[in-house]
C-alpha positions in Angstrom: 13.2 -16.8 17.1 16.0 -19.1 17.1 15.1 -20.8 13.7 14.2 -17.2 12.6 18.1 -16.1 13.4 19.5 -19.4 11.1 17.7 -17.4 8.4 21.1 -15.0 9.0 23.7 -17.4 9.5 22.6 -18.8 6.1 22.8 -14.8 4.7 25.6 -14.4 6.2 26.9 -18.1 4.8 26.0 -16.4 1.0 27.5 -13.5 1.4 31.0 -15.2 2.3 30.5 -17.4 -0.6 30.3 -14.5 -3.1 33.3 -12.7 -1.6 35.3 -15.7 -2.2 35.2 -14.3 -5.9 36.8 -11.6 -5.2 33.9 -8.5 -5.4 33.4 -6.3 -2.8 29.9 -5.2 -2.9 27.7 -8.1 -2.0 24.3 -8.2 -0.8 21.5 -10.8 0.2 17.9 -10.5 0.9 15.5 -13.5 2.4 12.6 -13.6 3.3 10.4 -16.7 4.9 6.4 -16.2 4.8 3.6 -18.4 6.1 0.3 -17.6 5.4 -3.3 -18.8 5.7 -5.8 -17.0 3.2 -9.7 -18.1 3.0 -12.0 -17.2 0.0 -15.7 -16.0 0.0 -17.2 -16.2 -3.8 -21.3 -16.0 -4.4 -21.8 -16.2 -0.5 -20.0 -19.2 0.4 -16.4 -20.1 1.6 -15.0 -21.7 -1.0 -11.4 -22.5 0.1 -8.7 -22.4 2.7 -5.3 -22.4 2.1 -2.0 -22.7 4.2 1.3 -21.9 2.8 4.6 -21.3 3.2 7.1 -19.5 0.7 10.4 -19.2 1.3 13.6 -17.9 -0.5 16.5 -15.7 -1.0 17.9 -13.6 -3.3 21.7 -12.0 -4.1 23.1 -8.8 -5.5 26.6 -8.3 -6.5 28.4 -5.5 -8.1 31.2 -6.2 -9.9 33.2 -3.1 -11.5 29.9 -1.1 -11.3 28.0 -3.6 -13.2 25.5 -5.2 -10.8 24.6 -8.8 -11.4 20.8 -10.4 -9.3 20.2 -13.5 -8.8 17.2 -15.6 -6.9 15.7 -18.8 -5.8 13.1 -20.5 -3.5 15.3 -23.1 -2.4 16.9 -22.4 1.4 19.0 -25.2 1.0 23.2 -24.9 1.3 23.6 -27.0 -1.7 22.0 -23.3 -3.9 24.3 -21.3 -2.5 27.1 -21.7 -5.0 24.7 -21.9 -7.9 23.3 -18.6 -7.1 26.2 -16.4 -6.5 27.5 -17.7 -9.5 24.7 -16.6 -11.7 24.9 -13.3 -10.0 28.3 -13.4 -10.5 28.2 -14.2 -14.1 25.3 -11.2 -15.3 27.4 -8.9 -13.1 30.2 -9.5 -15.5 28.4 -9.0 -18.6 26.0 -6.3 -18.0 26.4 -2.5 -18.7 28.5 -0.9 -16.0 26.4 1.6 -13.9 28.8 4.6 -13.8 27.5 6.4 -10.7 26.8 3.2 -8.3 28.3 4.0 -5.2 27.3 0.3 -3.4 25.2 -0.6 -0.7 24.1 0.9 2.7 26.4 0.5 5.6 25.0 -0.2 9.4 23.3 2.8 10.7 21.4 2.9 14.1 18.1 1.7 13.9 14.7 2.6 15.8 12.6 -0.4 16.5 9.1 -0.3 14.8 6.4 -0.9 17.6 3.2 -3.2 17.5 4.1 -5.1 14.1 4.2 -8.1 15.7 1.7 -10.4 17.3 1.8 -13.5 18.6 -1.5 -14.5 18.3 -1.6 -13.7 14.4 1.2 -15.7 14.6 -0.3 -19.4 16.5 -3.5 -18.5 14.5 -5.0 -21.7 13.1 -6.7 -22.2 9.3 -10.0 -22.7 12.2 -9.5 -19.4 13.5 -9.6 -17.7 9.7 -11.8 -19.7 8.7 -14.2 -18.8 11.9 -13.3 -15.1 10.9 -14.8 -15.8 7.5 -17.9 -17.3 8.8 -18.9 -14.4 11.2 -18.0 -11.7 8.4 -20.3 -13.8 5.9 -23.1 -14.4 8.3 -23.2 -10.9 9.7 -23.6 -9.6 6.5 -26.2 -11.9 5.3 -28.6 -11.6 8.3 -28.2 -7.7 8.3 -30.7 -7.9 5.3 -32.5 -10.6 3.0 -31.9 -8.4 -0.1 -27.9 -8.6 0.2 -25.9 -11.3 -1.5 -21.9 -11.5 -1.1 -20.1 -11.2 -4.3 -16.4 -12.0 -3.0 -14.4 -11.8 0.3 -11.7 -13.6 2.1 -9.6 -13.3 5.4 -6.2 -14.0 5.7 -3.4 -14.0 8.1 0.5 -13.8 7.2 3.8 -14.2 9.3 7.1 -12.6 7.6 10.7 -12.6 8.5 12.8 -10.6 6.3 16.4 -10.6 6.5 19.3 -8.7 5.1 23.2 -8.9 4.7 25.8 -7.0 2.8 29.0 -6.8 2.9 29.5 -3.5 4.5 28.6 -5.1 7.8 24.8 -5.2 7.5 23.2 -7.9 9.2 19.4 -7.3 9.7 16.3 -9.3 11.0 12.9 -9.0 11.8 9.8 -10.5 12.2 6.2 -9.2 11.3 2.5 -10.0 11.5 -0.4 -9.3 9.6 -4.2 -10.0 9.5 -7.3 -8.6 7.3 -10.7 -9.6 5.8 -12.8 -7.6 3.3 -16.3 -8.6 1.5 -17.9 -6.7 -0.8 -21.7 -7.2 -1.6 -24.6 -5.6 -3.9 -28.2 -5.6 -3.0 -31.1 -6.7 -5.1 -34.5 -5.1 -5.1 -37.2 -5.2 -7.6 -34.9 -6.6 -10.2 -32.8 -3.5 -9.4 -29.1 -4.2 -8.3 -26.3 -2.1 -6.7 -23.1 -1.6 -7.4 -20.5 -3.7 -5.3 -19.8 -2.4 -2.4 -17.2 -3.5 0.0 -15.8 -3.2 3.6 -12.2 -4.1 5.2 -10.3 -4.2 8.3 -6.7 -5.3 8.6 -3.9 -5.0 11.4 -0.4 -5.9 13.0 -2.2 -7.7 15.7 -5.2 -9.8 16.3 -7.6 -6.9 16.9 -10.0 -7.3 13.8 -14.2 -7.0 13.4 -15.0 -9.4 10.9 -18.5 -9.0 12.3 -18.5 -5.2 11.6 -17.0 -5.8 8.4 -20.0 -7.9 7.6 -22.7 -6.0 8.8 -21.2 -2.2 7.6 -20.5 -4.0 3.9 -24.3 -4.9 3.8 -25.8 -1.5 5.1 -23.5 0.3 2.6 -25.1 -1.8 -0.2 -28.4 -1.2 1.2 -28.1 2.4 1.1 -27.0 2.0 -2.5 -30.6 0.9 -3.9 -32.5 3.1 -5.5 -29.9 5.2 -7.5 -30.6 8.0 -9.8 -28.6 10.1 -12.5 -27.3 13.5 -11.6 -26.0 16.4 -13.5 -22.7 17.0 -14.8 -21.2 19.5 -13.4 -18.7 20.8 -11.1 -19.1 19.5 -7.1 -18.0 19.2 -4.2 -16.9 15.9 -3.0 -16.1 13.7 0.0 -13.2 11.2 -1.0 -13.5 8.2 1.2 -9.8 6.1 1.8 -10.5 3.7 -1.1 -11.6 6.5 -3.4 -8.8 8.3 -1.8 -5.9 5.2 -2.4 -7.0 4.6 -6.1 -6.5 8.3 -6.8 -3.0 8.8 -5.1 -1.4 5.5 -6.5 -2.0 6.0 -10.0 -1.2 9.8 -9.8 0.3 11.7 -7.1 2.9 9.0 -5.4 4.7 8.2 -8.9 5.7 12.4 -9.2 7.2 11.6 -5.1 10.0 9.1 -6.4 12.8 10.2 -6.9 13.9 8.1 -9.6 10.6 9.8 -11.7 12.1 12.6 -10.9 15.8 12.1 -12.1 14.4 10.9 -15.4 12.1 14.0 -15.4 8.7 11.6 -15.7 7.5 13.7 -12.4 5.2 16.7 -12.5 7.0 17.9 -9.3 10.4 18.1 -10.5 12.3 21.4 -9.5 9.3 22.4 -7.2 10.6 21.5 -3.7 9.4 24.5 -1.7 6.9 25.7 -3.8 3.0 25.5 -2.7 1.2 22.5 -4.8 -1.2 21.7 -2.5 -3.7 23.6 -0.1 -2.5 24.8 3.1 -4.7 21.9 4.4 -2.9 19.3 3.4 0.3 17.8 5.0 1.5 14.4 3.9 4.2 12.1 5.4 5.8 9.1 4.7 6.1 7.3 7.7 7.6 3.9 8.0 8.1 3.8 11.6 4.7 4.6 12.1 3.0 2.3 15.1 1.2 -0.6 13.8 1.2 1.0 10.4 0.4 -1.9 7.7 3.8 -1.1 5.9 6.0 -0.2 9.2 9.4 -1.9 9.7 12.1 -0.5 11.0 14.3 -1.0 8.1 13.7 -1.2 4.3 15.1 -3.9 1.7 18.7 -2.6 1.6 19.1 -2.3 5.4 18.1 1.3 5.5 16.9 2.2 8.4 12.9 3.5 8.5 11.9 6.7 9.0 9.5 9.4 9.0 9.5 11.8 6.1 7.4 15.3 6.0 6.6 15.5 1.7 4.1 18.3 2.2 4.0 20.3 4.9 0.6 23.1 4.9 0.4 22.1 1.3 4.1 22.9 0.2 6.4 20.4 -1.5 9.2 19.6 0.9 10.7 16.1 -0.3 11.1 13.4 -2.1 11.5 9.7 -1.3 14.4 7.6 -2.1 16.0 4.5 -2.1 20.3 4.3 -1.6 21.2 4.8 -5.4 18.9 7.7 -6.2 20.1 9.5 -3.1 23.8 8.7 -3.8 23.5 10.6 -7.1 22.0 13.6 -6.0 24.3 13.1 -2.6 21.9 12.7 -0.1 20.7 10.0 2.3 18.3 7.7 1.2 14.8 7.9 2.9 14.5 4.3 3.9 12.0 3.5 0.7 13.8 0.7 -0.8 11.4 -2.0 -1.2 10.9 -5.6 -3.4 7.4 -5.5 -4.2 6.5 -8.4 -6.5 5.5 -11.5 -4.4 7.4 -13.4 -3.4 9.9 -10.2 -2.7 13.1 -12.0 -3.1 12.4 -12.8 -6.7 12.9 -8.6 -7.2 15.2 -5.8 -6.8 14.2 -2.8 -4.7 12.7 -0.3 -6.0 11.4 3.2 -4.3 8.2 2.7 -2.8 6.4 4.7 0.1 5.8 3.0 3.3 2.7 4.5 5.2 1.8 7.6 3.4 0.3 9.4 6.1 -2.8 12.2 5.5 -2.1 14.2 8.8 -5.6 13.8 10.3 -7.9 17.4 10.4 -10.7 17.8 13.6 -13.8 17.1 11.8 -16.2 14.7 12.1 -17.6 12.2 9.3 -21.2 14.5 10.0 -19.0 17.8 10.1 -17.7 16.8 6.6 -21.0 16.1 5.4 -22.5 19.5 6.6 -20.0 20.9 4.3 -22.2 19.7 0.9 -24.8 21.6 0.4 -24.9 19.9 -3.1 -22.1 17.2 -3.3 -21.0 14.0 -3.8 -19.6 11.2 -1.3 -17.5 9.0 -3.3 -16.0 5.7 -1.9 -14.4 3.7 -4.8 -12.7 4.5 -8.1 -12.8 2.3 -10.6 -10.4 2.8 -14.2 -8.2 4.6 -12.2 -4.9 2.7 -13.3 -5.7 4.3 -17.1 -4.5 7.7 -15.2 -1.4 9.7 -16.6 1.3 10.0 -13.6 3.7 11.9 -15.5 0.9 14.8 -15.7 -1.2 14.0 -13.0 -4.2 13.8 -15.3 -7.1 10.9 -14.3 -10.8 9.9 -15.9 -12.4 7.4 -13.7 -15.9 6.0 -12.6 -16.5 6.5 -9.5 -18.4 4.1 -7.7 -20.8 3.8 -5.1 -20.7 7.0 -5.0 -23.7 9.0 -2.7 -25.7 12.4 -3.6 -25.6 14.6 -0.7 -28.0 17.6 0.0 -27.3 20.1 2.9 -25.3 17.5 4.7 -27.9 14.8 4.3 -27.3 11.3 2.4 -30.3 11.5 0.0 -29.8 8.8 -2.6 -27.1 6.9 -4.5 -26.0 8.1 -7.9 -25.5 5.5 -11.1 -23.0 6.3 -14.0 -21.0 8.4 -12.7 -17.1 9.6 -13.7 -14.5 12.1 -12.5 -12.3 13.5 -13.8 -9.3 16.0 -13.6 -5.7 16.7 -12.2 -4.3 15.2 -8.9 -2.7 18.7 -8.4 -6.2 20.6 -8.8 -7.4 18.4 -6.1 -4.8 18.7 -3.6 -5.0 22.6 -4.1 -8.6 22.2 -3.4 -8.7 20.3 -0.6 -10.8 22.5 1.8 -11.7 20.2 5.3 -10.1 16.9 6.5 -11.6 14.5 9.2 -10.5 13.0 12.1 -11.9 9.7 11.1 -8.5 7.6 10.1 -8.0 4.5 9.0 -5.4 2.4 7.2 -5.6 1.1 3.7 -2.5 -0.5 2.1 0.2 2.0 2.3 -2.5 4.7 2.9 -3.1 6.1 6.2 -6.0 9.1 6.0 -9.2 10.6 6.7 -11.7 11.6 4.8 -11.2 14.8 2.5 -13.3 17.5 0.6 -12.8 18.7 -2.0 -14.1 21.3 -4.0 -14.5 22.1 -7.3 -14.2 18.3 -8.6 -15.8 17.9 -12.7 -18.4 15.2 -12.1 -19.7 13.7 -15.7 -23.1 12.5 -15.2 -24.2 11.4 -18.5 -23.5 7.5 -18.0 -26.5 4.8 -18.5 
């Protein structure tokens, strides 16, 4: 912790450096991330890899114009050249009338469980171990499975922040995941890829599971037939479920989309859009949550944020700018997401987007298809249109079920639709959650979903 805390002086150290020019509004963001990541390809681990990355970045706004400027060199001697070239496109840039600066301290709560020490002191052995049980587990479950791709991975990031309205922000995180995806081969017949993950705060992983559930799933997948087009109903899985929402529904929840009227859901705050089902939150504060801090990439602190309450539109999310122009308080969504982070601005992003969990059980959810479709990938879902909520994608491996009964997989199969159509149509939710990127959900049915059959 105490090398972690020279991370601030040296913020702190930047931000005095750009003042010295005489600006006001000064902010900078750093970041320090070790990592070990081991890849799986064609059933073998190919490599292992350590690394560290390191950098910071500055912000300054200089009569409204605001000037960015980055590097991945922690060194004393950058400092000057960086707020200088900050200083410099702050000068010549287009002033942006209705900036109203940064965030200024605010009490924080502390996120819980996003830190483990044993992710932490994790060796390249211990991943690599991980890798090895995932792998074998899989390839013992049955001799007709071969792994396609996989890794596991740990990473350790401190994040800093300091501006100069008195901000002056740390905090340390952990993360650690594997995934493999596999196909099955039988009679010169082959499956689609199928894939299984698992990924925490803290050292709590099953590799071996991940193994073991990727092969059965592929398994299962032999034998697949054609089916009807038609309209069914259908059991979104979280993968299906996180493919569908980030090209589509979470664009129209920005609020910058919505200021520049590129958001289906502008002027509709309080109106129903989605089945009485269906309540969504943003929660960035949620325990262990994969995206959980306790403050965003201004210094805002987290929070949890109802969206959609019993299916009607109740916010928005936003970072400090888009809430200063409509005068309200940002959401805590203000986030650099390119990697390495410090090489970006922040832009809105959500944290953990939270399906609140129904009381069913993954065989209660079944019972409800008499003639349905479970679905648990998407792929061609980025060609969506998130302006109108429209989508077209193949979904696969995707299962045919009859009166709540698995009976085969299915082969060339697309849906398609409107995000909006499918939230209003959302009829059961599980109990079974898990966490997926910034998605933290059940499984859902839905009803009504156009299901285009005629693919070879």
């Amino acid at each position: 912790m105490e090398d972690n805390l020279k991370l601030l002086d040296f913020g702190e150290k930047v931000a005095k450096e750009a003042l010295k020019l005489g600006v006001k509004d000064v902010e900078v963001y750093l970041s320090l991330k070790s990592t070990i990541h081991v890849d799986i390809e064609r059933g073998k681990i190919v490599e292992a890899i350590k690394g560290i990355d390191q950098g910071f970045c500055v912000r300054i706004s200089y009569n409204k114009s605001l000037g960015f400027a980055y590097t991945n060199i922690l060194k004393e001697e950058k400092i000057g050249e960086v707020v200088n070239r900050a200083f410099h496109i702050a000068k010549t840039v287009k002033p942006t009338g209705d900036w109203k600066g940064f965030p200024h301290p605010k009490p924080l709560l502390k996120a819980r469980n996003i830190y483990d020490k044993r992710v932490a002191e994790a060796s390249i052995e211990d991943i690599v171990r991980d890798a090895f049980l995932m792998l074998n587990s899989a390839l013992k479950t049955d001799r007709r499975i071969m792994v396609v791709e996989g890794y596991s991975g740990k990473v350790e990031l401190v994040r800093a922040i300091v501006n100069s309205n008195g901000i002056s922000l740390l905090e340390e995180g952990t993360g650690i995941s594997c995934s493999l995806s596999t196909i099955a081969r039988d009679n010169g017949k082959v499956t689609p890829i199928c894939f299984e993950f698992d990924g925490s705060r803290s050292y709590n992983i099953d590799p071996e599971k991940v193994g073991r559930e990727s092969a059965k799933m592929a398994i299962s997948a032999l034998g697949s037939r054609k089916i009807e087009t038609g309209n069914y109903r259908v059991i979104f899985m979280q993968p299906a479920l996180l493919e569908l929402l980030t090209y589509t529904l979470i664009s129209s929840l920005k609020a910058d989309n919505v200021q520049r009227g590129k958001s289906a859901l502008k002027g509709k705050i309080g109106e129903q859009i989605a089945s009485e089902n269906l309540t969504f939150y943003d929660d960035g504060l949620l325990e262990g949550g994969l995206e959980t801090w306790s403050f965003d990439d201004e210094g805002t602190p987290s929070q949890k944020t109802a969206l959609i309450e019993k299916g009607i539109l109740r916010e928005f999310i936003y970072d400090k700018y888009h809430a200063d122009r409509e005068g309200k308080e940002s959401t805590g969504n203000a986030y650099r997401v390119p990697h390495p982070s410090y090489t970006s601005t922040p832009r809105i992003e959500p944290t953990n987007l939270t399906i609140q969990p129904g009381k069913y059980s993954e065989d209660e959810l079944l019972n409800e298809l008499e003639n349905g479709l479970l679905i648990q990938n998407l792929q061609g879902a980025h060609s969506s249109n998130p302006e109108s909520g429209e989508f077209s994608t193949v979904a696969t491996p995707t299962w045919y079920i009859k009166n709540g009964e698995i009976q085969y997989s299915l082969k060339g199969v697309m849906i398609s639709g409107n995000i909006y159509n499918v939230l209003k149509n959302v009829i059961c939710i599980g109990k079974n959650v898990r966490k997926l990127g910034f998605l933290v959900s059940p499984w859902i049915v839905v009803e009504n979903v156009r299901v285009i059959g005629r693919l070879s």
